[in-house]
N, CA, C and O atoms as a GROMACS GRO file, in nm:
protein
  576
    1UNK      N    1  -2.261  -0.733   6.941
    1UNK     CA    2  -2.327  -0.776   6.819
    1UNK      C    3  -2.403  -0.904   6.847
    1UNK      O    4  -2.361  -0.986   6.928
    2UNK      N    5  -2.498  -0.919   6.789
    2UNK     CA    6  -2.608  -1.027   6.826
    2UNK      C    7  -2.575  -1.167   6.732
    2UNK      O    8  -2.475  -1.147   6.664
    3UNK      N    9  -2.612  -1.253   6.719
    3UNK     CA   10  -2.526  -1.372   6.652
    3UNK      C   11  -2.561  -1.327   6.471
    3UNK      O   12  -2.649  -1.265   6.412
    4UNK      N   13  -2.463  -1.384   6.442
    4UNK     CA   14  -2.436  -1.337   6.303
    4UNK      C   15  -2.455  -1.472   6.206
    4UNK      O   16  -2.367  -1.558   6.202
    5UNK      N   17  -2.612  -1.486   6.109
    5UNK     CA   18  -2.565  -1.628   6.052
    5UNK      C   19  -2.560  -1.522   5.904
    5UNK      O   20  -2.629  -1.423   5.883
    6UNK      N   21  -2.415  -1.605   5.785
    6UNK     CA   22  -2.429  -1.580   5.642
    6UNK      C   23  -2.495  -1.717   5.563
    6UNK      O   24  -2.480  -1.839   5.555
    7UNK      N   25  -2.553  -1.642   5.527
    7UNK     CA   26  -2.625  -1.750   5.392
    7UNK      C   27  -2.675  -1.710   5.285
    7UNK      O   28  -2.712  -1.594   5.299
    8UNK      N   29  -2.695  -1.752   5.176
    8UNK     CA   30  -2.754  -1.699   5.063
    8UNK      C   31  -2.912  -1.644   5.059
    8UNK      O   32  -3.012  -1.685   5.118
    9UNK      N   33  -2.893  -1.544   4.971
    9UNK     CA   34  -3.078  -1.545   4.982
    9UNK      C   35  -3.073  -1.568   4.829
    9UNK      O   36  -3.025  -1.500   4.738
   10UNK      N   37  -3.156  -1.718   4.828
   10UNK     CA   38  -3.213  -1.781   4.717
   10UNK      C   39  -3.327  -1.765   4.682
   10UNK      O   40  -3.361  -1.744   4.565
   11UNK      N   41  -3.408  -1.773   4.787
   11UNK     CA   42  -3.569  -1.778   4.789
   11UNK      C   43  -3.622  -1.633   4.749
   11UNK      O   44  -3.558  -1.553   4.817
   12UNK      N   45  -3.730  -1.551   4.652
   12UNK     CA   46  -3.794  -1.442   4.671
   12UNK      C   47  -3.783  -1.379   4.830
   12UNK      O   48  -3.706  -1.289   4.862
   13UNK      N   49  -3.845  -1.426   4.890
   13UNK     CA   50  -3.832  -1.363   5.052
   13UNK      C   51  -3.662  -1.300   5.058
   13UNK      O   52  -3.625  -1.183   5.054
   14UNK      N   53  -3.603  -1.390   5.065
   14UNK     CA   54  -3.488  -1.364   5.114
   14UNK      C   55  -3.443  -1.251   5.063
   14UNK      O   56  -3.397  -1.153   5.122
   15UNK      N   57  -3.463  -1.275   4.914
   15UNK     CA   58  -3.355  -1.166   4.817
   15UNK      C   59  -3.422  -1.002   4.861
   15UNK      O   60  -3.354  -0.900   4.864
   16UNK      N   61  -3.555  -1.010   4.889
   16UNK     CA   62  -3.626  -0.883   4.886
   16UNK      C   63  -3.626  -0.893   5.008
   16UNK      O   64  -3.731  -0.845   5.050
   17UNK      N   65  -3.547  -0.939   5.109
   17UNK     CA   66  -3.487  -0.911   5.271
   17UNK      C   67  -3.390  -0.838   5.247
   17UNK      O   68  -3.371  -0.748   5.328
   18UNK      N   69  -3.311  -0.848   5.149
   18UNK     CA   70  -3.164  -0.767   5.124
   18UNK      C   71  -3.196  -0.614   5.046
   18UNK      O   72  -3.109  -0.538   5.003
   19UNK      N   73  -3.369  -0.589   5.040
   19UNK     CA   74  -3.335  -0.490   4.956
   19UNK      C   75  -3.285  -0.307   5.008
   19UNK      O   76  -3.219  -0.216   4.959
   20UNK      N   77  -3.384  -0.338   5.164
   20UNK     CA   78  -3.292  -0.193   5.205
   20UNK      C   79  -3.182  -0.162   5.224
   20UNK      O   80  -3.134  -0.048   5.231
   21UNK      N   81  -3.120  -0.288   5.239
   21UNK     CA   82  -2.989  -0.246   5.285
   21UNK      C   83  -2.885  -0.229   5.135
   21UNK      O   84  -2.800  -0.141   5.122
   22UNK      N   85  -2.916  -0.331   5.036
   22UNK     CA   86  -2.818  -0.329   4.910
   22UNK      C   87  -2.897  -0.152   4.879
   22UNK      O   88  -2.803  -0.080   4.844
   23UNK      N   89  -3.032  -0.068   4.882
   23UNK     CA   90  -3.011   0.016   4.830
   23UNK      C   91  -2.934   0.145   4.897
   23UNK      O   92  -2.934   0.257   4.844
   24UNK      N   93  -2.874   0.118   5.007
   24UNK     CA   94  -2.783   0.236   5.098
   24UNK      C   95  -2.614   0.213   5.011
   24UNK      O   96  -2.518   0.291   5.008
   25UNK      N   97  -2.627   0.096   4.958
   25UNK     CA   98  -2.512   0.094   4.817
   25UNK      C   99  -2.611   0.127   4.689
   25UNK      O  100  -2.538   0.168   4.600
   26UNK      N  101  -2.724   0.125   4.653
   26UNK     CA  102  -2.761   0.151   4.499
   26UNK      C  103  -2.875   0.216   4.539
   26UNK      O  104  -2.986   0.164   4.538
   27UNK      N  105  -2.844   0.361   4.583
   27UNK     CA  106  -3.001   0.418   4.610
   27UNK      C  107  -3.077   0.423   4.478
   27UNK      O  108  -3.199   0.420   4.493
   28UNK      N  109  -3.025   0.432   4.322
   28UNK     CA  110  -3.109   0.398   4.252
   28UNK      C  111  -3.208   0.314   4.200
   28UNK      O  112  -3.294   0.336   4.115
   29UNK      N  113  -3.180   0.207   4.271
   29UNK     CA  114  -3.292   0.084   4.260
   29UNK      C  115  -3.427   0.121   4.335
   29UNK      O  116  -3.444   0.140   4.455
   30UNK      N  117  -3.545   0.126   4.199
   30UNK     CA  118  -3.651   0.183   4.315
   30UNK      C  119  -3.718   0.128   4.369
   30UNK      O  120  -3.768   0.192   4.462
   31UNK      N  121  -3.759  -0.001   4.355
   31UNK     CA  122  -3.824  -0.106   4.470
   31UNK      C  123  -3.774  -0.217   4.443
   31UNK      O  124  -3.683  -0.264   4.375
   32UNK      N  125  -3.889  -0.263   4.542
   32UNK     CA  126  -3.824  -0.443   4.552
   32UNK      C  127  -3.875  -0.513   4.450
   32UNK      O  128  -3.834  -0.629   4.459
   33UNK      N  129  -3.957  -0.497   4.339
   33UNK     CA  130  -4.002  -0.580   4.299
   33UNK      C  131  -3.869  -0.530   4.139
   33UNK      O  132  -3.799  -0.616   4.085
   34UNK      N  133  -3.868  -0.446   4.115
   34UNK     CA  134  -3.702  -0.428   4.016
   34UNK      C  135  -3.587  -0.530   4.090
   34UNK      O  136  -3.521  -0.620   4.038
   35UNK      N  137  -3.587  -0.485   4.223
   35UNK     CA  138  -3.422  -0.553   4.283
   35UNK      C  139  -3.465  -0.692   4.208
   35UNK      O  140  -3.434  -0.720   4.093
   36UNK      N  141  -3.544  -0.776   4.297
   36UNK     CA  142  -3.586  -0.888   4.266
   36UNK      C  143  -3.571  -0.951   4.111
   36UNK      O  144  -3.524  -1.064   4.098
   37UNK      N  145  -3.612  -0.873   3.995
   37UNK     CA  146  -3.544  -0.883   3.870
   37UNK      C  147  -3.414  -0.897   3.834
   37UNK      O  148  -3.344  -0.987   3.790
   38UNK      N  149  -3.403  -0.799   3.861
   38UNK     CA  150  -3.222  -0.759   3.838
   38UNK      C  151  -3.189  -0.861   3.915
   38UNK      O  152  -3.240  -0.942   3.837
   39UNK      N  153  -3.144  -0.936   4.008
   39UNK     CA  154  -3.126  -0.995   4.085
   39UNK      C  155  -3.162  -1.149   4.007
   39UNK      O  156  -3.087  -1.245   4.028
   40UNK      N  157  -3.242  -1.158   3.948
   40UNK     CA  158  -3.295  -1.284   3.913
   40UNK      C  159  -3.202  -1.281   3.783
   40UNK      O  160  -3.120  -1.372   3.767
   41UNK      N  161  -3.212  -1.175   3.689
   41UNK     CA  162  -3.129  -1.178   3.571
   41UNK      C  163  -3.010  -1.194   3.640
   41UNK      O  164  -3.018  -1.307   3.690
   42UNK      N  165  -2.878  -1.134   3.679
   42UNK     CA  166  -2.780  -1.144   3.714
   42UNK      C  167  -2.742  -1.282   3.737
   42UNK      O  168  -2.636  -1.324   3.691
   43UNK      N  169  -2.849  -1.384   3.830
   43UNK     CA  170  -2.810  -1.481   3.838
   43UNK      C  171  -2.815  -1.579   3.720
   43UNK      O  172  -2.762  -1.690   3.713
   44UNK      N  173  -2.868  -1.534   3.654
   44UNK     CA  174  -2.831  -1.619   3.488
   44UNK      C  175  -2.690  -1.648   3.449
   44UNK      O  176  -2.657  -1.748   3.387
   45UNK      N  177  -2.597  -1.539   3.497
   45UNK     CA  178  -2.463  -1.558   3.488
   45UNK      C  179  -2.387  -1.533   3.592
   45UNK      O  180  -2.290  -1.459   3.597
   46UNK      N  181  -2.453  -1.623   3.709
   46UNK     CA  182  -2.385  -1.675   3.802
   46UNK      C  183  -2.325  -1.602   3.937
   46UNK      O  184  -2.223  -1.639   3.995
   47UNK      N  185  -2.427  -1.467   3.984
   47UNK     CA  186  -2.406  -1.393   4.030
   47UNK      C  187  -2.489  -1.456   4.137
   47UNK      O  188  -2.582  -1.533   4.113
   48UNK      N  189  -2.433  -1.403   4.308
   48UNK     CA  190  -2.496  -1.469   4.400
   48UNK      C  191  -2.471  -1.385   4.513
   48UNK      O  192  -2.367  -1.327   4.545
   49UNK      N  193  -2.644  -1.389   4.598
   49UNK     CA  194  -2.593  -1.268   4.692
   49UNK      C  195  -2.604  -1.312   4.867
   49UNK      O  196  -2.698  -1.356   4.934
   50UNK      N  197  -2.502  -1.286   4.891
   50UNK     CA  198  -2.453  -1.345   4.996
   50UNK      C  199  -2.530  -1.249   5.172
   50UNK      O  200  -2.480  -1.146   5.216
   51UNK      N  201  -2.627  -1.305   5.222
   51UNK     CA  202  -2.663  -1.181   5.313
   51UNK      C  203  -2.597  -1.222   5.487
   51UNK      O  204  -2.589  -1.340   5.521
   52UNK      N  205  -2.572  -1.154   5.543
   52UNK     CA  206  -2.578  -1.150   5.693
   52UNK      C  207  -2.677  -1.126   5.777
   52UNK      O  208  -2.712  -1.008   5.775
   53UNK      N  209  -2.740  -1.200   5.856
   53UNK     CA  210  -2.834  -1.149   5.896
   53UNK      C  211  -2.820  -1.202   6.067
   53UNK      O  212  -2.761  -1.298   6.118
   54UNK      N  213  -2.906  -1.090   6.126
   54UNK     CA  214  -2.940  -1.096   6.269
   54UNK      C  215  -3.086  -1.128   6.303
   54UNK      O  216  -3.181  -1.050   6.295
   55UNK      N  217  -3.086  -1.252   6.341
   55UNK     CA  218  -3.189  -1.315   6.342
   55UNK      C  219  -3.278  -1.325   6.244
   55UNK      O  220  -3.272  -1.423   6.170
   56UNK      N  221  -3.379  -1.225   6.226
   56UNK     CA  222  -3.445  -1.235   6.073
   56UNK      C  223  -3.440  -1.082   6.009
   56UNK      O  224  -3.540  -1.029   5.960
   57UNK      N  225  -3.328  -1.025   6.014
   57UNK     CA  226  -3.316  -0.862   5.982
   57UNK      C  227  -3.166  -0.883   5.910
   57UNK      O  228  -3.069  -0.892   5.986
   58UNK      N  229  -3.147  -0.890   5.783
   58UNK     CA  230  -3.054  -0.800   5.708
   58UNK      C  231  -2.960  -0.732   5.773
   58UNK      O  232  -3.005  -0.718   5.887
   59UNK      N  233  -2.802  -0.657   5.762
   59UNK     CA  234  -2.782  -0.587   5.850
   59UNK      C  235  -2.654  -0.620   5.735
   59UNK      O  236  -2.553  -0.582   5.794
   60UNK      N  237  -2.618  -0.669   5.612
   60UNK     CA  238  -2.541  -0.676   5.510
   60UNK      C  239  -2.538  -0.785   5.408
   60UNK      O  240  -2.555  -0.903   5.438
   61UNK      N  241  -2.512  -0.738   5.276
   61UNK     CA  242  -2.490  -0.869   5.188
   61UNK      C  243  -2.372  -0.829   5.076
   61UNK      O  244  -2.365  -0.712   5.038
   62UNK      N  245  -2.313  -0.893   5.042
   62UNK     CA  246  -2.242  -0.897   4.914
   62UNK      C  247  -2.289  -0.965   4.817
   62UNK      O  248  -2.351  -1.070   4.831
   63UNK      N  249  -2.266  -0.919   4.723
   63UNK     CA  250  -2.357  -0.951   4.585
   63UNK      C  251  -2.169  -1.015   4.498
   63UNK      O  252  -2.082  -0.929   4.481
   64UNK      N  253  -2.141  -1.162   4.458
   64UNK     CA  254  -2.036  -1.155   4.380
   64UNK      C  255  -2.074  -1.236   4.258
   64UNK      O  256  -2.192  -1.255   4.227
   65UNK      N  257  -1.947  -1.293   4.174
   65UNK     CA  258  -1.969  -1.387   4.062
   65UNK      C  259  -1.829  -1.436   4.105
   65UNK      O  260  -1.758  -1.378   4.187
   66UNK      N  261  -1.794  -1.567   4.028
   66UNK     CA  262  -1.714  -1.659   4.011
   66UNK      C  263  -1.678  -1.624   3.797
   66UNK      O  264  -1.736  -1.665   3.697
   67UNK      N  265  -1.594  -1.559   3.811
   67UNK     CA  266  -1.495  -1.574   3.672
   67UNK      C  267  -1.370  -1.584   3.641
   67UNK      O  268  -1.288  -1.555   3.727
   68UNK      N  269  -1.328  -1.628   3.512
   68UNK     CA  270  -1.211  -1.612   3.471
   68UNK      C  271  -1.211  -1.498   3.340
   68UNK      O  272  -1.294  -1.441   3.270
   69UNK      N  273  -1.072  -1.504   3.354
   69UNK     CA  274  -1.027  -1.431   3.225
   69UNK      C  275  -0.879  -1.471   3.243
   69UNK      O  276  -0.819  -1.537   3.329
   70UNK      N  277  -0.838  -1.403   3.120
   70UNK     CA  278  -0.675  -1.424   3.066
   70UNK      C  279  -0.587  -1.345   3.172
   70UNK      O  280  -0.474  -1.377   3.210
   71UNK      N  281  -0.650  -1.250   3.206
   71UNK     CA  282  -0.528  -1.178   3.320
   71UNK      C  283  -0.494  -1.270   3.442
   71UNK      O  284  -0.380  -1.307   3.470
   72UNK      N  285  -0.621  -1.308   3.519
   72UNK     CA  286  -0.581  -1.376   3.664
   72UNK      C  287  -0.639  -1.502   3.627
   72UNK      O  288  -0.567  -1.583   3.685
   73UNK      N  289  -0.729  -1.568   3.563
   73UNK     CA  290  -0.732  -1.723   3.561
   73UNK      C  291  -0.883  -1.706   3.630
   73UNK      O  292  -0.980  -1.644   3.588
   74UNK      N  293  -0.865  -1.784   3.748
   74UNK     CA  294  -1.067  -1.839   3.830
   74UNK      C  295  -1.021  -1.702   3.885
   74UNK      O  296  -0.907  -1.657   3.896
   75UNK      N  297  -1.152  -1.644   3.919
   75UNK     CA  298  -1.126  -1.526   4.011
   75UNK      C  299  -1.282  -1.538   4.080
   75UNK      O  300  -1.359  -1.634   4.076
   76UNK      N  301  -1.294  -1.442   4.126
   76UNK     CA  302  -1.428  -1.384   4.232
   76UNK      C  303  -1.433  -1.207   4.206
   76UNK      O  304  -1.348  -1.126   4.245
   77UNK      N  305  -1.553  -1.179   4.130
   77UNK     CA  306  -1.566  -1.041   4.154
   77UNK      C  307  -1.722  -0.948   4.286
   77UNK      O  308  -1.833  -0.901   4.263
   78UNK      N  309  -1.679  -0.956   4.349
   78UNK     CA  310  -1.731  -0.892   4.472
   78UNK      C  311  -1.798  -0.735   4.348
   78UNK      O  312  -1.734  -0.641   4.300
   79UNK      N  313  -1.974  -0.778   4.331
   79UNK     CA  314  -2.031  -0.657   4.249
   79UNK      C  315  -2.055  -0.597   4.350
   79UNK      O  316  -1.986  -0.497   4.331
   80UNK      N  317  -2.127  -0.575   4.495
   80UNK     CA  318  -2.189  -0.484   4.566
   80UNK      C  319  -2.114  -0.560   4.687
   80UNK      O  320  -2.070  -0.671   4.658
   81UNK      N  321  -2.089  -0.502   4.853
   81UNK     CA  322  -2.031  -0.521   4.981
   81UNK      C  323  -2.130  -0.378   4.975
   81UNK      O  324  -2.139  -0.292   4.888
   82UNK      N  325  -2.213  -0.396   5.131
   82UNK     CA  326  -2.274  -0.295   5.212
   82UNK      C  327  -2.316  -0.358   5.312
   82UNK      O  328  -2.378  -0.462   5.296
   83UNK      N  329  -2.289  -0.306   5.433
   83UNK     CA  330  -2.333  -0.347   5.539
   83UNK      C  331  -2.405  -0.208   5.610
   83UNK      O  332  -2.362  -0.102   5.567
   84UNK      N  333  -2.505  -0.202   5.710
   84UNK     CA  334  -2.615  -0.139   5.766
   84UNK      C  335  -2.506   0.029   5.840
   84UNK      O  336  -2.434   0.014   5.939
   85UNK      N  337  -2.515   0.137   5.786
   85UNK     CA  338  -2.400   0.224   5.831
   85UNK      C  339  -2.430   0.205   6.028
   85UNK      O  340  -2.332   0.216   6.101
   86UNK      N  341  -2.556   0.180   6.082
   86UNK     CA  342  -2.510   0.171   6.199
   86UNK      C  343  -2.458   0.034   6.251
   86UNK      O  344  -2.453   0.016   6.372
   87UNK      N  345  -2.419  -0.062   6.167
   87UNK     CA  346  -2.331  -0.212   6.208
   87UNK      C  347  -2.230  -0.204   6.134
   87UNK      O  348  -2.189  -0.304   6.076
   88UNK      N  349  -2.172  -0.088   6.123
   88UNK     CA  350  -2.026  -0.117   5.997
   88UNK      C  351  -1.941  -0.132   6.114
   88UNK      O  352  -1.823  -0.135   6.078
   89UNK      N  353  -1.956  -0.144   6.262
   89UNK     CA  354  -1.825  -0.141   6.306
   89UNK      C  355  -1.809  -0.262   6.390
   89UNK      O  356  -1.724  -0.274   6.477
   90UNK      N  357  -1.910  -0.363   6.352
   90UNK     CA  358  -1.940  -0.515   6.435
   90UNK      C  359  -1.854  -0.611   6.331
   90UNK      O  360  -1.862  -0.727   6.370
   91UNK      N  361  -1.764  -0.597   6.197
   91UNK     CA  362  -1.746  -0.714   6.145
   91UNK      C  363  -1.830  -0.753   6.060
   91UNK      O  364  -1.806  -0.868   6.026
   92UNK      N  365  -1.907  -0.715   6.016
   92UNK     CA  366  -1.988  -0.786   5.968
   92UNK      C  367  -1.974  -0.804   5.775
   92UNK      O  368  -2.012  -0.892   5.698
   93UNK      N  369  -1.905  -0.679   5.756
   93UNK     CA  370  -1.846  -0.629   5.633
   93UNK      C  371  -1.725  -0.772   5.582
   93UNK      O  372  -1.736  -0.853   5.490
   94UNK      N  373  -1.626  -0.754   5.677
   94UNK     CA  374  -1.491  -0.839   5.659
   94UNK      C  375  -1.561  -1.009   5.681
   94UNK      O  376  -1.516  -1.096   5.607
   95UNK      N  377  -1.645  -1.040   5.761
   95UNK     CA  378  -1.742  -1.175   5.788
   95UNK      C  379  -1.747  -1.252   5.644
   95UNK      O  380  -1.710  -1.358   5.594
   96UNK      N  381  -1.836  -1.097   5.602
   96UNK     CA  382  -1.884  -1.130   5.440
   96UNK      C  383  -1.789  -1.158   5.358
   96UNK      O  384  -1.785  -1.265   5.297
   97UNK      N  385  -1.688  -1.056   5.346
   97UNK     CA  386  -1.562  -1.115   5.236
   97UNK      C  387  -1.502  -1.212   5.278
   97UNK      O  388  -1.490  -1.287   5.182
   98UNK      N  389  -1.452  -1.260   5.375
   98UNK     CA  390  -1.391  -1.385   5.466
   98UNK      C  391  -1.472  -1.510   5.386
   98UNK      O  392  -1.420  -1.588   5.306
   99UNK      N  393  -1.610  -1.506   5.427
   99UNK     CA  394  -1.654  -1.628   5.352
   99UNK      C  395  -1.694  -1.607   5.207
   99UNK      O  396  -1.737  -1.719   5.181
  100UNK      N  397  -1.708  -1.541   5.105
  100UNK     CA  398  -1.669  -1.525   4.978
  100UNK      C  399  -1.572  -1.558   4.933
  100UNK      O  400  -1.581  -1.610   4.822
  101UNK      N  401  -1.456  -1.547   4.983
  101UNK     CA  402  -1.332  -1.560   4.955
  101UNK      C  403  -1.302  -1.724   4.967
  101UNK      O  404  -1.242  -1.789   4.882
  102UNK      N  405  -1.369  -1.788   5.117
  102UNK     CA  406  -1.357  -1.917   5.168
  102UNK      C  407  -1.443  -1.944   5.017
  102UNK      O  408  -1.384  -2.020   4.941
  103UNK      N  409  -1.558  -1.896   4.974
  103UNK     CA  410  -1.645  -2.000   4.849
  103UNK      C  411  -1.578  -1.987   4.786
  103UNK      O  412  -1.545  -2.093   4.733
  104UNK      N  413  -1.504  -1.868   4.738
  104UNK     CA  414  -1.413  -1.878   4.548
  104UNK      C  415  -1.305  -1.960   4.587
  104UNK      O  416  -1.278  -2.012   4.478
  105UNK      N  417  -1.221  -2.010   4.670
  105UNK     CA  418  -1.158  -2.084   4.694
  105UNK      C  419  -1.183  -2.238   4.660
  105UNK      O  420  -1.112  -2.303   4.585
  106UNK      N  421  -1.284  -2.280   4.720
  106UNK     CA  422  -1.356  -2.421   4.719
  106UNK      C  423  -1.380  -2.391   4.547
  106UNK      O  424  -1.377  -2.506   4.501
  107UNK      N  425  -1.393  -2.337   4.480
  107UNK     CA  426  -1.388  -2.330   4.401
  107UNK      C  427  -1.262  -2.280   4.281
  107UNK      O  428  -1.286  -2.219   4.177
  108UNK      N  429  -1.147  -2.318   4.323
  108UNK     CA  430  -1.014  -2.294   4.211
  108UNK      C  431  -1.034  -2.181   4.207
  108UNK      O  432  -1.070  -2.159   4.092
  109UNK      N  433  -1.033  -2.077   4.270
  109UNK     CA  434  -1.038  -1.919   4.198
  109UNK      C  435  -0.892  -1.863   4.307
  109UNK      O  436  -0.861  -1.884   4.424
  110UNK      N  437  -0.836  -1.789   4.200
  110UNK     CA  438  -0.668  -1.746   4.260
  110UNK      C  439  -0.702  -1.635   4.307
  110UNK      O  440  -0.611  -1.618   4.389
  111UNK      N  441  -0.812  -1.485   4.320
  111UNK     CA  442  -0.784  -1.369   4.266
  111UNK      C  443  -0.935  -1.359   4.373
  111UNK      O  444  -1.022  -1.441   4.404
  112UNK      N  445  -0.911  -1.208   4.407
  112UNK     CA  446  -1.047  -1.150   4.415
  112UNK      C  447  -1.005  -1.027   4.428
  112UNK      O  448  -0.908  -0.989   4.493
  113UNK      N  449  -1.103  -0.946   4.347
  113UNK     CA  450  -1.138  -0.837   4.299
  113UNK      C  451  -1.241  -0.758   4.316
  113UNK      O  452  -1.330  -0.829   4.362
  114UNK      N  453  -1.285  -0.630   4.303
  114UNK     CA  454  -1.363  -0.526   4.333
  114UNK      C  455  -1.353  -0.416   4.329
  114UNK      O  456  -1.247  -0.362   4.360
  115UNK      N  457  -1.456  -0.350   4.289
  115UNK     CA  458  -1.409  -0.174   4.265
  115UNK      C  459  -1.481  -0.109   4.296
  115UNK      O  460  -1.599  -0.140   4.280
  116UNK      N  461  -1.435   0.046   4.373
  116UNK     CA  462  -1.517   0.127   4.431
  116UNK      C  463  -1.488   0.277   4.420
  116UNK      O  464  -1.382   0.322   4.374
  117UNK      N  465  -1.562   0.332   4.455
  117UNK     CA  466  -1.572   0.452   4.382
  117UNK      C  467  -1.397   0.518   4.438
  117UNK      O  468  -1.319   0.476   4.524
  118UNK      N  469  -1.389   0.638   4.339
  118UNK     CA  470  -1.227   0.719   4.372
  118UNK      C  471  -1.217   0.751   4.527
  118UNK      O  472  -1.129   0.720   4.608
  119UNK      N  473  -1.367   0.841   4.545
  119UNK     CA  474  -1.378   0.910   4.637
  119UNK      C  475  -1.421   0.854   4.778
  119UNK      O  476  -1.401   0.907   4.887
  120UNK      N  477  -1.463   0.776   4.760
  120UNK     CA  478  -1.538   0.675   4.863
  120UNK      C  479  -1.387   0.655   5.002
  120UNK      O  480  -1.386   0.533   5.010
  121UNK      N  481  -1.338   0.678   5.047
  121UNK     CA  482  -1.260   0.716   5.128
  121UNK      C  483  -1.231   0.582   5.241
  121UNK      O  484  -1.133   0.516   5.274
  122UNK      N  485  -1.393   0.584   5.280
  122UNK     CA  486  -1.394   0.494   5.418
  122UNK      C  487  -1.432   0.349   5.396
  122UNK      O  488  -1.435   0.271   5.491
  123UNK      N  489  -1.462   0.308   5.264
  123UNK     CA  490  -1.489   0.210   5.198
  123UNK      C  491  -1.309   0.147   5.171
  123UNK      O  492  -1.265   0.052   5.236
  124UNK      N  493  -1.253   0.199   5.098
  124UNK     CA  494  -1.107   0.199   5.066
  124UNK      C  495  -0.994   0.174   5.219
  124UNK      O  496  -0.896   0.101   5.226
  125UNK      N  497  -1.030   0.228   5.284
  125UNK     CA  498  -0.950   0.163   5.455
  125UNK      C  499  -0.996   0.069   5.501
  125UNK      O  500  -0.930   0.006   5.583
  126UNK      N  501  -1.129   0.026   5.462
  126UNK     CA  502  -1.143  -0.094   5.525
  126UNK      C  503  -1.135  -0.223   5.402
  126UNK      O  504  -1.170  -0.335   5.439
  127UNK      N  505  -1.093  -0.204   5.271
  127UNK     CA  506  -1.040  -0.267   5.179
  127UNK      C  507  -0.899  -0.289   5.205
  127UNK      O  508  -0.842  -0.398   5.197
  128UNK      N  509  -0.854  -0.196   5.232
  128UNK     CA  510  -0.681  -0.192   5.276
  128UNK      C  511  -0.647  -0.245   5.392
  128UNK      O  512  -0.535  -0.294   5.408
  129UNK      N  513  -0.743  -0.243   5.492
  129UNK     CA  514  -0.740  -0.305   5.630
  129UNK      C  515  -0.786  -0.471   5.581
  129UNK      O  516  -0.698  -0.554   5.604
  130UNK      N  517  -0.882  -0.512   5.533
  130UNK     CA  518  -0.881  -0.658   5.495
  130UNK      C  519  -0.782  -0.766   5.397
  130UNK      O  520  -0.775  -0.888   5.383
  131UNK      N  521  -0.680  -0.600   5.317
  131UNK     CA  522  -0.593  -0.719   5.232
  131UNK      C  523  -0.583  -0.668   5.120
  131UNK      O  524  -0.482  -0.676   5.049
  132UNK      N  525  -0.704  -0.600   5.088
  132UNK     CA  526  -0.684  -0.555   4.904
  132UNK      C  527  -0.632  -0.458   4.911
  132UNK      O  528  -0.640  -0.377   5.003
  133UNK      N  529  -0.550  -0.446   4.786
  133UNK     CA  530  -0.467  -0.340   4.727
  133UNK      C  531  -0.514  -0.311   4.624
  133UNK      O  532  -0.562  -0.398   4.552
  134UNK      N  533  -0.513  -0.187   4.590
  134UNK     CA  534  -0.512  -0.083   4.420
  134UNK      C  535  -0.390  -0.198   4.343
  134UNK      O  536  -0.277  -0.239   4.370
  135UNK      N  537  -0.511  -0.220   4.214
  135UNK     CA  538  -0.409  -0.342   4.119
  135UNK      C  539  -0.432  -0.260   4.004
  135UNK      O  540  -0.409  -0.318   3.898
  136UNK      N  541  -0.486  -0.092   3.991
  136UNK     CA  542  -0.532  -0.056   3.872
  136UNK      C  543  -0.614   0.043   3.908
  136UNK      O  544  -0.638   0.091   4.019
  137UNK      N  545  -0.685   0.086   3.729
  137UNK     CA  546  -0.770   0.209   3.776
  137UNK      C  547  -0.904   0.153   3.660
  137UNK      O  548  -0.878   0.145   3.540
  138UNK      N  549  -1.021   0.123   3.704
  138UNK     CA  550  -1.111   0.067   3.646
  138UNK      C  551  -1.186   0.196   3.571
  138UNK      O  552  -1.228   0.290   3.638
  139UNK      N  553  -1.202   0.191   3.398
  139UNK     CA  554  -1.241   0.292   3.333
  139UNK      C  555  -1.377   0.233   3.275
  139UNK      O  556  -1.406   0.113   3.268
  140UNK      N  557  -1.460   0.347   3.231
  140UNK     CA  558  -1.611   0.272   3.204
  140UNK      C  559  -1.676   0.454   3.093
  140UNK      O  560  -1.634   0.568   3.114
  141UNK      N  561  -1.748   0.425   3.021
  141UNK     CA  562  -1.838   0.534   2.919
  141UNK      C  563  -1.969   0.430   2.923
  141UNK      O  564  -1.978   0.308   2.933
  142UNK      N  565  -2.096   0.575   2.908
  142UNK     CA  566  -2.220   0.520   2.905
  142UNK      C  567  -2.196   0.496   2.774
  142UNK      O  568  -2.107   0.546   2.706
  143UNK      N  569  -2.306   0.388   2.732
  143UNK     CA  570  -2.322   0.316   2.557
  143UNK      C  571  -2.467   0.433   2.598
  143UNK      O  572  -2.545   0.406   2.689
  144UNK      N  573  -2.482   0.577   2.502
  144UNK     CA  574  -2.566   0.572   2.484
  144UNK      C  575  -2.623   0.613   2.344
  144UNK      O  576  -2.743   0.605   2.321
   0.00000   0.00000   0.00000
C-alpha cells in the first residue's frame, strides 16, 4: 500500500475528490455537483467527511456526525464507511474508523455507532473484526 494520509475534505475540490468512491456506497447520487450539495447541507448539522487518500486519489472516506441523545450520551454516528473494492484489503477501512473514533473521543463522545444493511455480509465481518457489535435492529418507513 502506498502512503496513506486522512484528512478532511473541506474545500469543493476535495469533497468532489470523494465522489466516486462514496458513490460505490450510494450509487444513487448522480453527480458531483448533487454530492457537493448534500454534502454542504449535511454539514449544517455537523456532519464531516473524513477521506483517505493516496497521494492525490481517493481510495476511501467516512462520512460521520458527533451526537447525543438520552440512550448513550456524546456519541459518533459513522453515516457512510467505503473504501475502493480493489483497496479493501490494505487497512484503509479500519485507518478510517481508528481515527474517527480518536476525533469523537477528543471530543467527550462514549459510543460509536453505525448501520448497515441485513444482508451486506462482508461489510458486517469487518465491523465485527474492528470491535462493533449488533446493539439492535435499526427500523425506518418512507414519509411519503
Amino acid at each position: 500500500m502506498k502512503s496513506l494520509e486522512l484528512r478532511h475534505a473541506d474545500s469543493d475540490e476535495d469533497v468532489i475528490a470523494c465522489f466516486e468512491v462514496m458513490r460505490q456506497l450510494r450509487p444513487h447520487l448522480s453527480d458531483e455537483v448533487e454530492f457537493l450539495a448534500r454534502v454542504r447541507r449535511q454539514q449544517a448539522g455537523g456532519y464531516r467527511l473524513l477521506a483517505a487518500w493516496e497521494d492525490v486519489d481517493v481510495i476511501g472516506v467516512a462520512g460521520y456526525r458527533l451526537q447525543e441523545n438520552l440512550i448513550r450520551g456524546r456519541f459518533v454516528y459513522v453515516d457512510d464507511l467505503v473504501v475502493l473494492e480493489e483497496k479493501r484489503r490494505d487497512g484503509a477501512g479500519a485507518k478510517l474508523l481508528d481515527e474517527v473514533a480518536c476525533l469523537a473521543k477528543a471530543e467527550d463522545c462514549v459510543w460509536m455507532t453505525l448501520d448497515t444493511a441485513l444482508g451486506n455480509a462482508f461489510a458486517q465481518r469487518f465491523y465485527f473484526r474492528w470491535g462493533l457489535l449488533s446493539a439492535g435492529m435499526h427500523f425506518g418507513a418512507a414519509l411519503t
